[in-house]
C-alpha positions as CSV (number, residue, x, y, z in Angstrom):
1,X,16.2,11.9,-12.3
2,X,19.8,10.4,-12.6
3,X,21.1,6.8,-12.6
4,X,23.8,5.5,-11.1
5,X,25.8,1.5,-10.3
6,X,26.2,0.0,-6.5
7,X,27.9,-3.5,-6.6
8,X,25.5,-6.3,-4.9
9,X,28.2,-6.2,-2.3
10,X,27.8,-3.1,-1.2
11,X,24.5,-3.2,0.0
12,X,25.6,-4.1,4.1
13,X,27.3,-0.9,4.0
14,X,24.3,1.7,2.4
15,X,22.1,-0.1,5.3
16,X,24.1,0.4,8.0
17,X,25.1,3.7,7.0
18,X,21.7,4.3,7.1
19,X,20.8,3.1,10.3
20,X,23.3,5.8,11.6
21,X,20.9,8.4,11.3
22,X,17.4,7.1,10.6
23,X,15.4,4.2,11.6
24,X,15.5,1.7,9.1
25,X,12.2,-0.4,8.3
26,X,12.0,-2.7,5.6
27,X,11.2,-6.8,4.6
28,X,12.1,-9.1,6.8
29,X,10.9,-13.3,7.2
30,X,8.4,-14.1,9.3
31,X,8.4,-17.8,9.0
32,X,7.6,-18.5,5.3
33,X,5.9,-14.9,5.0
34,X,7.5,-11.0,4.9
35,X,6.3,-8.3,7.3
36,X,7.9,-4.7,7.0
37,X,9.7,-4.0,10.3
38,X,12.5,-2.5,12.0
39,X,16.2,-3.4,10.6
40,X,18.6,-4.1,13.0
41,X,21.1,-5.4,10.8
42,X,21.6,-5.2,7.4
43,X,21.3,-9.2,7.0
44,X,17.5,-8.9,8.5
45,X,16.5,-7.3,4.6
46,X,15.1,-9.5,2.4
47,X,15.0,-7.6,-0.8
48,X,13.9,-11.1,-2.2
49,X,10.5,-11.0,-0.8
50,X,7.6,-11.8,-2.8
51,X,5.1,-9.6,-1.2
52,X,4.6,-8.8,2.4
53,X,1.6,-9.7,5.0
54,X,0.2,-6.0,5.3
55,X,1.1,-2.9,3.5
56,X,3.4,-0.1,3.9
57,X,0.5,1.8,4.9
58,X,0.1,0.4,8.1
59,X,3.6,2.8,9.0
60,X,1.7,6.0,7.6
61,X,-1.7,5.3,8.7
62,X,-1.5,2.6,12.0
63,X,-4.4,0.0,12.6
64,X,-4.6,2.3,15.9
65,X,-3.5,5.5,17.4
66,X,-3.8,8.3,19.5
67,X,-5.3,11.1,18.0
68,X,-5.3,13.5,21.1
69,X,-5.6,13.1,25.0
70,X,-8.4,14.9,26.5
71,X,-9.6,15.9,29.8
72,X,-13.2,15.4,30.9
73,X,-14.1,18.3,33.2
74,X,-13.4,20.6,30.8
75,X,-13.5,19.1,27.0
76,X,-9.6,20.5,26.9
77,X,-7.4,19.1,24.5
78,X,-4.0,17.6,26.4
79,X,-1.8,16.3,23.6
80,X,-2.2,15.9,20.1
81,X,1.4,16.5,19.1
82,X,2.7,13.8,15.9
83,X,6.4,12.4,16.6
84,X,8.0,11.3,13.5
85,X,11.3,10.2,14.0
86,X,13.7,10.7,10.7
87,X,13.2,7.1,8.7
88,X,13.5,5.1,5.8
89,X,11.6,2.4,4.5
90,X,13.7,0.0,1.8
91,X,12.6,-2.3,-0.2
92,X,9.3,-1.2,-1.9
93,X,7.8,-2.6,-4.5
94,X,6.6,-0.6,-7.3
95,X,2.8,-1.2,-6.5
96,X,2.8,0.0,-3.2
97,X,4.9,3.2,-4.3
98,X,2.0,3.9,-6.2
99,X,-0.2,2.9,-3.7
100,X,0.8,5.3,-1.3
101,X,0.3,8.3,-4.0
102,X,-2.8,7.3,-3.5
103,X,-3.2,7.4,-0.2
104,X,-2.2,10.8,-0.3
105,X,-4.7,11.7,-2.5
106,X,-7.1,11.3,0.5
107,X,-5.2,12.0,3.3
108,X,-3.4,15.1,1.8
109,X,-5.9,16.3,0.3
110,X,-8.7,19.1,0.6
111,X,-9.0,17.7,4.2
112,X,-5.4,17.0,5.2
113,X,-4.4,14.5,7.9
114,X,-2.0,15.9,10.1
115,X,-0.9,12.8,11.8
116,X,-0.2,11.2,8.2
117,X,1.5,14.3,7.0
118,X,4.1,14.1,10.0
119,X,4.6,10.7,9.1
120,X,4.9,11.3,5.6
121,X,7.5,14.0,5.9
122,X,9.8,11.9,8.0
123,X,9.9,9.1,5.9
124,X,12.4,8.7,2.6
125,X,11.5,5.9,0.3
126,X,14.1,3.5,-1.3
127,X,12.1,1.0,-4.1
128,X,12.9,-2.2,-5.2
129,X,12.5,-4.3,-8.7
130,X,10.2,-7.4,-7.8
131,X,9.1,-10.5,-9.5
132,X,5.4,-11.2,-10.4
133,X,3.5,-13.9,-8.3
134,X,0.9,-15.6,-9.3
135,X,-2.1,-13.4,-7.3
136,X,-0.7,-10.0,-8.3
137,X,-2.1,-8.3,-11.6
138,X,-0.1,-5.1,-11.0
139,X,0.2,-4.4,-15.4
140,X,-3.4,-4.4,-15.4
141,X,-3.4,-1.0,-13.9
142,X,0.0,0.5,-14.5
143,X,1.2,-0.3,-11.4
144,X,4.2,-2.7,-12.0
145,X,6.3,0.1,-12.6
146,X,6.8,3.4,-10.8
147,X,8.5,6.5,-12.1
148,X,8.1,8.9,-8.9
149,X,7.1,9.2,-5.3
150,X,10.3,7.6,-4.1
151,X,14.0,9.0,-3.2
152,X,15.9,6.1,-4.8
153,X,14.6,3.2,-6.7
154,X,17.4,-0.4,-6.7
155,X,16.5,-2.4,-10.4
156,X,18.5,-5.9,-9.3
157,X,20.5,-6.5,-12.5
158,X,22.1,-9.9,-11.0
159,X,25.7,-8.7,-9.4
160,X,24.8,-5.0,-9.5
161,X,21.6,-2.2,-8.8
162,X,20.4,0.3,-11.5
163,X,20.1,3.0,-9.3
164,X,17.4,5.6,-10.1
165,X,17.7,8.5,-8.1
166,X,14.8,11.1,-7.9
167,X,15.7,13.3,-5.1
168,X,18.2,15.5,-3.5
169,X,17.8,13.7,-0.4
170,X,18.8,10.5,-2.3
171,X,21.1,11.5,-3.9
172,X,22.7,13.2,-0.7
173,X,22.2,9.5,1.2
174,X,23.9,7.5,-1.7
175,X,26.7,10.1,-1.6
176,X,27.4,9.8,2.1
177,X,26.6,6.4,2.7
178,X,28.1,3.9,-0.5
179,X,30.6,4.0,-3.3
180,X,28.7,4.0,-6.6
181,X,29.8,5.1,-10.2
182,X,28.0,6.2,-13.5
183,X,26.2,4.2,-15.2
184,X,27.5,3.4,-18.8
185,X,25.8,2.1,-21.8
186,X,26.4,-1.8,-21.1
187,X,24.4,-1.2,-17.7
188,X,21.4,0.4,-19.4
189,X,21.4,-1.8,-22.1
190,X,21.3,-4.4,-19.5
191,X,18.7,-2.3,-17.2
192,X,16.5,-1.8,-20.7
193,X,16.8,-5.7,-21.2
194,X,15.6,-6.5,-17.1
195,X,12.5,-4.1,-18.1
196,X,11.4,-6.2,-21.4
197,X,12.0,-9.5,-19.3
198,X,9.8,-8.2,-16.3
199,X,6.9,-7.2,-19.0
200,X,6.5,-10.6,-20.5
201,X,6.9,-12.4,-17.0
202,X,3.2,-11.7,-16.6
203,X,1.3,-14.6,-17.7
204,X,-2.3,-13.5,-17.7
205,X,-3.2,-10.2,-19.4
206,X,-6.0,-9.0,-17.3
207,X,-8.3,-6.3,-19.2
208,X,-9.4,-3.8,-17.6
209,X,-9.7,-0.8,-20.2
210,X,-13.8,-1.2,-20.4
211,X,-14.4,-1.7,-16.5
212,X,-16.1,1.5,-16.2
213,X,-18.3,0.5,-18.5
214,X,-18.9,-2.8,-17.4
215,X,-19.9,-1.2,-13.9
216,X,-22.0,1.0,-15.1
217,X,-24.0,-1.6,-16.7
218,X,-24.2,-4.5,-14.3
219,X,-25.1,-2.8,-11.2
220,X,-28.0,-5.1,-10.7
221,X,-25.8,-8.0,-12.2
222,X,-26.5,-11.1,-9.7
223,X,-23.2,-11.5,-9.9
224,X,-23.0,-9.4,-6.9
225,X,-25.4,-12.0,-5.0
226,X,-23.3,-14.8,-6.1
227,X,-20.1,-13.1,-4.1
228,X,-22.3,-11.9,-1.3
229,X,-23.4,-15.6,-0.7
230,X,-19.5,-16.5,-0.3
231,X,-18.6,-13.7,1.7
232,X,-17.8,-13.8,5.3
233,X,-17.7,-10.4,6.0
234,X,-14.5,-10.8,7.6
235,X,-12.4,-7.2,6.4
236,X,-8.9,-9.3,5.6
237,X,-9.2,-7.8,2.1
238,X,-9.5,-4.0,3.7
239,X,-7.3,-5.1,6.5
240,X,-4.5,-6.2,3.7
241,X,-5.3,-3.8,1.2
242,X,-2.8,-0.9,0.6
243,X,-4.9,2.0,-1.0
244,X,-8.0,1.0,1.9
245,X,-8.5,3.9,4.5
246,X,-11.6,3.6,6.4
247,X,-11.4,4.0,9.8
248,X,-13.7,4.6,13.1
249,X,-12.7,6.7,16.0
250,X,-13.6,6.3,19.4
251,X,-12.8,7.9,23.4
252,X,-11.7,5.9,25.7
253,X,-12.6,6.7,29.4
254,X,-9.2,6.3,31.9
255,X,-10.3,4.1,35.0
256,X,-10.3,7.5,36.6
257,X,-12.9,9.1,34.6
258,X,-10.9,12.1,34.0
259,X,-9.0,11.9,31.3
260,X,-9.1,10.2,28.0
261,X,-7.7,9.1,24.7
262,X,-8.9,9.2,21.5
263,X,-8.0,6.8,18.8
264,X,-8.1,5.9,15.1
265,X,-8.6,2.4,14.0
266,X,-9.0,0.6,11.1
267,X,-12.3,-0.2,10.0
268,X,-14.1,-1.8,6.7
269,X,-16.7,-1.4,4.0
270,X,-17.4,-5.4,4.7
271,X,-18.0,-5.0,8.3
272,X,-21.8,-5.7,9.3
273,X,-22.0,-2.6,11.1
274,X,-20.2,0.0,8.7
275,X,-23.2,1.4,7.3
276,X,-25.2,1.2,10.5
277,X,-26.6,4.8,12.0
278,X,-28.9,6.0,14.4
279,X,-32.4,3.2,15.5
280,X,-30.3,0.5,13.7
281,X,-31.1,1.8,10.1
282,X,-28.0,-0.2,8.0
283,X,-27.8,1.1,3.9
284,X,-25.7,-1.7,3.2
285,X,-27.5,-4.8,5.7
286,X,-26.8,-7.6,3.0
287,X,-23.3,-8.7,2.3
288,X,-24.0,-8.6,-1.7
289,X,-24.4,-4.5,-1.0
290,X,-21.1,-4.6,0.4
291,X,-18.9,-6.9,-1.5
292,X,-20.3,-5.2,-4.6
293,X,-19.9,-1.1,-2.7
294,X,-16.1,-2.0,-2.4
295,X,-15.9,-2.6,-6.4
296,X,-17.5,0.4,-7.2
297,X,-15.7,2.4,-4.7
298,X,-12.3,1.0,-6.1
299,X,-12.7,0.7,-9.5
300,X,-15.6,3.4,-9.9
301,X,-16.0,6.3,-7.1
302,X,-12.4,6.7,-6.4
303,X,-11.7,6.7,-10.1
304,X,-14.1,9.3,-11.1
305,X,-12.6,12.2,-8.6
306,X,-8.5,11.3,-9.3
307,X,-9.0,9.7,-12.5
308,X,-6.7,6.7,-11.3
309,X,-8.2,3.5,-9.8
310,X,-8.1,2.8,-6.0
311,X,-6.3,-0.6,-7.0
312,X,-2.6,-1.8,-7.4
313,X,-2.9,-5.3,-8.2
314,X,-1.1,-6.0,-5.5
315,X,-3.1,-9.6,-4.7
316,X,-2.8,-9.6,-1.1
317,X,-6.6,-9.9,-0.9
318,X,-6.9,-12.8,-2.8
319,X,-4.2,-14.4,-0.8
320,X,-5.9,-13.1,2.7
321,X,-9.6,-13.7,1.4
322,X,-10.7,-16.9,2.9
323,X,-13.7,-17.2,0.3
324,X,-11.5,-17.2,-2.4
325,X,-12.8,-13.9,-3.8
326,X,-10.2,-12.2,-5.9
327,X,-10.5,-9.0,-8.3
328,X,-9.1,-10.7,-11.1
329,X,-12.2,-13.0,-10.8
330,X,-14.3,-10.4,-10.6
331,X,-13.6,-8.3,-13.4
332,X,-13.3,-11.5,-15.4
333,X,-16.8,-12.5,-14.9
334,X,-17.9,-8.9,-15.5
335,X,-16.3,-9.2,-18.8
336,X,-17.9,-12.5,-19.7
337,X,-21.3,-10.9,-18.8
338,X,-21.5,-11.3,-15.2
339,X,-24.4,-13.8,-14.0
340,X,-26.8,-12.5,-17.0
């Protein structure tokens, strides 16, 4: 990795360079909120966003899609071909950087996704430095900063970026696209300084270096009734959630009854149905079994196969979660000995 200097200024001409040859998605207002979308001009990008409505994962892994077409008379397989055109996505935050490592954990791993490897492949990521709210807990797991898993990474330093560059292909874009010089010791000093300030903005030091622990020994906790009776069952916290990845498939019958389409959607651990199989036999019926299976999952299951929890800190759950449920909450009252 090698650092470099843009000017503020210059930042209109590296977007619309880029659009020259890739699509360019990145934050852009939607009323008083941020959604990732297509940039048609470089003053769409808000690279002063606080956080957007859903993840970046929604352009790797859609809330629906066609997995194959199919025809009926003889179970043959019509088209399951992946387009991916050439892309990049600006203005990621350091959380969901990392959240999208581990995303690949699953979808690239012993069973890999081919539809989120085309995706993948096609994509170059350009980070951003951000600016704590008061939902996200992102230092509680390591999260607030990022070190790979991106092309170029933009630290705002007030009239100029610290440029970190971690690939060829970044470097190559930077090159062909905007003017930018070494960096000398008065910009890292300054970059060094930007760091310290961004470590004490966080207010609340959430501890989570026993959580394994605690989980292990509240299991039966009635804290987990207490969130259950709150709990709508709803899915905004899966449907926000970066690192989240269940999903159902389905055919779908054309009017014809010939052909058809199979698709991938989104689905959730809090869904009444999730756990459902065959004569109506559910293994999670009560909410409590599911508020307290998407904990475990998270901060447990996940964490015992990659060693990393399935969690960023993110906070868009506690924004989207209408019951008021957040993680911090929860690992809180685990720490304070639950409901015992």
């Amino acid at each position: 990795m090698f650092f470099r200097i843009m000017d503020k200024d210059r930042l209109p001409d590296l977007v619309a360079g880029l659009s020259k040859g890739f699509e360019v998605i990145g934050p852009v207002a939607k009323g008083e909120r941020f959604v990732f979308e297509r940039i048609e001009t470089p003053e769409m990008l808000r690279l002063d966003y606080d956080t957007t409505l859903l993840p970046p994962k929604k352009l790797f892994f859609p809330p629906e899609e066609q997995m194959m077409r199919f025809r009926v008379a003889d179970n043959e397989v019509v088209d399951d071909e992946v387009y991916a055109a050439p892309r990049v996505i600006f203005g990621l935050h350091p959380c969901d950087i990392n959240a999208l490592m581990l995303m690949d954990n699953v979808f690239l791993g012993e069973y890999e996704d081919p539809y989120y490897r085309a995706r993948r492949e096609s994509t170059m990521l350009i980070g951003v430095s951000c600016k704590p709210t008061d939902e996200c807990f992102c230092n509680a797991w390591g999260t607030d900063e990022v070190h790979w898993g991106f092309d170029v990474f933009l630290t705002d330093l007030g009239d100029r970026y610290f440029i970190s560059v971690r690939s060829v292909k970044g470097a190559e874009l930077l090159d062909e696209f905007v003017a930018t010089r070494d960096a000398d010791e008065s910009d890292t000093a300054a970059f060094q300084q930007h760091t310290r300030n961004f470590k004490n903005s966080f207010t609340d030091d959430l501890d989570t270096s026993q959580l394994p622990l605690l989980l292990d020994a509240k299991f039966d906790d009635p804290l987990w009734d207490r969130l259950g009776e709150r709990c709508l069952s709803c899915g905004a916290c899966s449907m926000v959630c970066p690192t989240c990845y269940c999903f159902d498939v389905t055919d779908r019958l054309e009017a014809d009854g010939k052909t058809g389409t199979r698709v991938r959607t989104w689905d959730s651990c809090q869904f009444t149905q999730f756990a459902e199989v065959a004569h109506g036999q559910n293994f999670r019926e009560s909410r409590a079994s599911r508020v307290k299976y998407r904990y475990y999952h998270k901060q447990w299951g996940y964490l015992s196969k990659f060693e990393r929890v399935l969690c960023v800190g993110c906070g868009r759950c506690a924004r989207a979660c209408l019951a008021g449920i957040s993680p911090r909450e929860v690992v809180t009252a685990l720490e304070m000995g639950g409901a015992s």
